[in-house]
MARDO-873004 format. One line per field, with one value per residue: chain; residue number from 1; x, y, z of N, C-alpha, C in turn. Coordinates in nm, 4 decimals, m for minus. Layout:
N
mol	[A/...]
seq	[NUM/...]
n_u	[X/...]
n_v	[Y/...]
n_w	[Z/...]
ca_u	[X/...]
ca_v	[Y/...]
ca_w	[Z/...]
c_u	[X/...]
c_v	[Y/...]
c_w	[Z/...]
This chain:
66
mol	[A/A/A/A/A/A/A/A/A/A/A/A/A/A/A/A/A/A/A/A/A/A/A/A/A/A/A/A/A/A/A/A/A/A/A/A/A/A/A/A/A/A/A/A/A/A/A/A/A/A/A/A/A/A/A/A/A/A/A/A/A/A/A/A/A/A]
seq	[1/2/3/4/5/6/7/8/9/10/11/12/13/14/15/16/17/18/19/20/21/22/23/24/25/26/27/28/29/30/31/32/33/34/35/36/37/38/39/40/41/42/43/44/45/46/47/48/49/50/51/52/53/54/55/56/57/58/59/60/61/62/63/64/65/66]
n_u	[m2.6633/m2.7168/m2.7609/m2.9858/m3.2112/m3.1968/m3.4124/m3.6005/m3.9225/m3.9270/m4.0705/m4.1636/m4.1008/m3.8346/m3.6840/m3.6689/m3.5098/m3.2518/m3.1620/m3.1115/m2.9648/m2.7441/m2.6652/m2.7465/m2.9673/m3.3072/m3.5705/m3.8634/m4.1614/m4.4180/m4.6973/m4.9208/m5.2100/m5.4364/m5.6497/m5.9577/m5.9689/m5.9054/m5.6649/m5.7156/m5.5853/m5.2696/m4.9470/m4.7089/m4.5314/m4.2141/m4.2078/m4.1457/m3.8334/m3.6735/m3.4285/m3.4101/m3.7008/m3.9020/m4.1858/m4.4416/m4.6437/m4.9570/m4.9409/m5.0736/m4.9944/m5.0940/m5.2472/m5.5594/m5.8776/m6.1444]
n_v	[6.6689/6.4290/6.2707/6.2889/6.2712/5.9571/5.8763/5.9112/5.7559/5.5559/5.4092/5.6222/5.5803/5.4722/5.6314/5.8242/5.6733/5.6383/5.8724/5.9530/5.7652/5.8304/6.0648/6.3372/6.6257/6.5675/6.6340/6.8550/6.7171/6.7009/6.6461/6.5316/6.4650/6.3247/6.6078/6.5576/6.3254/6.2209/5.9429/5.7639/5.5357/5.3156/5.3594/5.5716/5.7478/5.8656/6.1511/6.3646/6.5853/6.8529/7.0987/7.0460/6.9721/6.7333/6.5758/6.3937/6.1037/5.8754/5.5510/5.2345/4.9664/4.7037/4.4937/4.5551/4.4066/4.2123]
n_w	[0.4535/0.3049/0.4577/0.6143/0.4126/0.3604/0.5232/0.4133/0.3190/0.5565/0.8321/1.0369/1.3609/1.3226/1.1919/1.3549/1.5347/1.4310/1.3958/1.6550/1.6642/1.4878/1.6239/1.5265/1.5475/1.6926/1.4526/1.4229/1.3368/1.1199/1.0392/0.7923/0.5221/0.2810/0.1527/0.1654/0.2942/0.6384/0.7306/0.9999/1.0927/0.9877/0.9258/1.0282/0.8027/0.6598/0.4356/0.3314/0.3559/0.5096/0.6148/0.9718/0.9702/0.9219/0.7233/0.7669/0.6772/0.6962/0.5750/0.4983/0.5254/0.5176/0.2892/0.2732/0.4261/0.3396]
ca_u	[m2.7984/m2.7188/m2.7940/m3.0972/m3.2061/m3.1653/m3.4673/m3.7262/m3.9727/m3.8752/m4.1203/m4.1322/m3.9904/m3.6886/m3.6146/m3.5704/m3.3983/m3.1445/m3.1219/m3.0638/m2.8359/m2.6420/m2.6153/m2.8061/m3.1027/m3.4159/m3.6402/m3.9779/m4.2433/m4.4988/m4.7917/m4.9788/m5.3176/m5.4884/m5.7532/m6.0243/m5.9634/m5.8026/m5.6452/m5.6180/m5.4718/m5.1506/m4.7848/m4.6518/m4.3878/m4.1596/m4.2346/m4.0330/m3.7285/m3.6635/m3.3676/m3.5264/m3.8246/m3.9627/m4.3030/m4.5068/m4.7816/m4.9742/m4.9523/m5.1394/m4.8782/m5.0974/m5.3980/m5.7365/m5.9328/m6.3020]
ca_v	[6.6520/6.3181/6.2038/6.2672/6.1808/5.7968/5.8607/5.9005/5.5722/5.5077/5.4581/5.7489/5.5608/5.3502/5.7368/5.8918/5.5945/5.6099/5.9958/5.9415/5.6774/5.9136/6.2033/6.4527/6.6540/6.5409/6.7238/6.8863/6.6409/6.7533/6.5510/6.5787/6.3975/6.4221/6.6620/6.4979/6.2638/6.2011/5.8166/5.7629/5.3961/5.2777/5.3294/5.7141/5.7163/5.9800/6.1993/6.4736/6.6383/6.9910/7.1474/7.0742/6.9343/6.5984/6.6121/6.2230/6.0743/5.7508/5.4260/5.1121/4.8483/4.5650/4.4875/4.5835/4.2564/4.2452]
ca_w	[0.4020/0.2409/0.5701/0.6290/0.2815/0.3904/0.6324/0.3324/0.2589/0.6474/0.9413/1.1768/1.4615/1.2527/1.1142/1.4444/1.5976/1.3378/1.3982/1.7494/1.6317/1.4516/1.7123/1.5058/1.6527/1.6240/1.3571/1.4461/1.2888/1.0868/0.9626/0.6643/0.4806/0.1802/0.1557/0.1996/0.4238/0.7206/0.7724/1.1294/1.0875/0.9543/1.0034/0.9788/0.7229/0.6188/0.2855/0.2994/0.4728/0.5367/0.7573/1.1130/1.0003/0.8519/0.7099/0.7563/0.6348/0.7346/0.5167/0.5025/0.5176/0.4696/0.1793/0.3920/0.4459/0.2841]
c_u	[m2.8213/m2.7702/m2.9310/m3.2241/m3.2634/m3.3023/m3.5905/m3.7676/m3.9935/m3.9777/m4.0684/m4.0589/m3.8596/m3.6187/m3.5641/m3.4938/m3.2664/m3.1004/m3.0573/m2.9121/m2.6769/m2.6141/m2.6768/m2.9183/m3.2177/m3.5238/m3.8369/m4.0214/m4.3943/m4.6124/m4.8938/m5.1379/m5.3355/m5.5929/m5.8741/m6.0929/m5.8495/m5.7590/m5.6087/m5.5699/m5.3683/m5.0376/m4.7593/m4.4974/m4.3246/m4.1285/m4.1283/m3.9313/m3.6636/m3.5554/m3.4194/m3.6207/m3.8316/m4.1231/m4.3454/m4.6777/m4.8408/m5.0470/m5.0065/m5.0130/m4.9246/m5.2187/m5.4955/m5.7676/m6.0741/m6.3782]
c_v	[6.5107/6.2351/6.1594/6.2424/6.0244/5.8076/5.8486/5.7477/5.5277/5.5434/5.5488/5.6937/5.4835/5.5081/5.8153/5.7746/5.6369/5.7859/5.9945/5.8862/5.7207/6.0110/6.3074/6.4729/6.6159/6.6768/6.7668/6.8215/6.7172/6.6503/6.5905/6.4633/6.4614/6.5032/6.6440/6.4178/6.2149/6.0404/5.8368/5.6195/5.4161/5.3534/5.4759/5.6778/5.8683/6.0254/6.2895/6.5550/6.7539/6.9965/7.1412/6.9962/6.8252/6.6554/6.4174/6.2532/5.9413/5.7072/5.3366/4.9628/4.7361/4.6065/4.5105/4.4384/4.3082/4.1789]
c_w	[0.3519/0.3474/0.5914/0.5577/0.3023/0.4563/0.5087/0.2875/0.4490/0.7700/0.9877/1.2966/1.4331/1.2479/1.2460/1.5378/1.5799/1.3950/1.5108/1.7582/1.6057/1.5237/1.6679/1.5866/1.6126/1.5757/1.4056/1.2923/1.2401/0.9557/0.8717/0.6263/0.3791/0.1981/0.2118/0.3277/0.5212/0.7927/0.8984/1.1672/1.0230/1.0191/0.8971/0.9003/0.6774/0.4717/0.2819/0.4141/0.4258/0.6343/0.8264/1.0568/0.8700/0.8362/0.6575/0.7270/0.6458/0.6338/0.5413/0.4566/0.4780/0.3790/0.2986/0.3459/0.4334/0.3526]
């Protein structure tokens, strides 16, 4: 479990690289938003990890521009 641990904070495609990397299986992906609203920019990152399954959510990596 400590393993996959390491993957939280971690783009979606760095996290299954690394999984690959390591030989484990990859985890059914499950994406999330707040309520409200639904961001369909930025960079999917990984919130939480479940046996089997990752649960992402997309970040804004840079300041928005006014």
């Amino acid at each position: 479990m400590s393993q996959l641990v390491s993957v939280l904070g971690m783009r979606l495609d760095d996290a299954l690289a690394l999984c690959r990397q390591q030989g484990t299986a990859e985890p059914a992906i499950v994406c999330t938003h707040a309520p409200r609203k639904e961001r369909r920019e930025g960079t999917l990152r990984v919130i939480r990890v479940r046996e089997g399954e990752w649960t992402v959510s997309a970040f804004m990596d840079e300041t928005p521009k006014e």
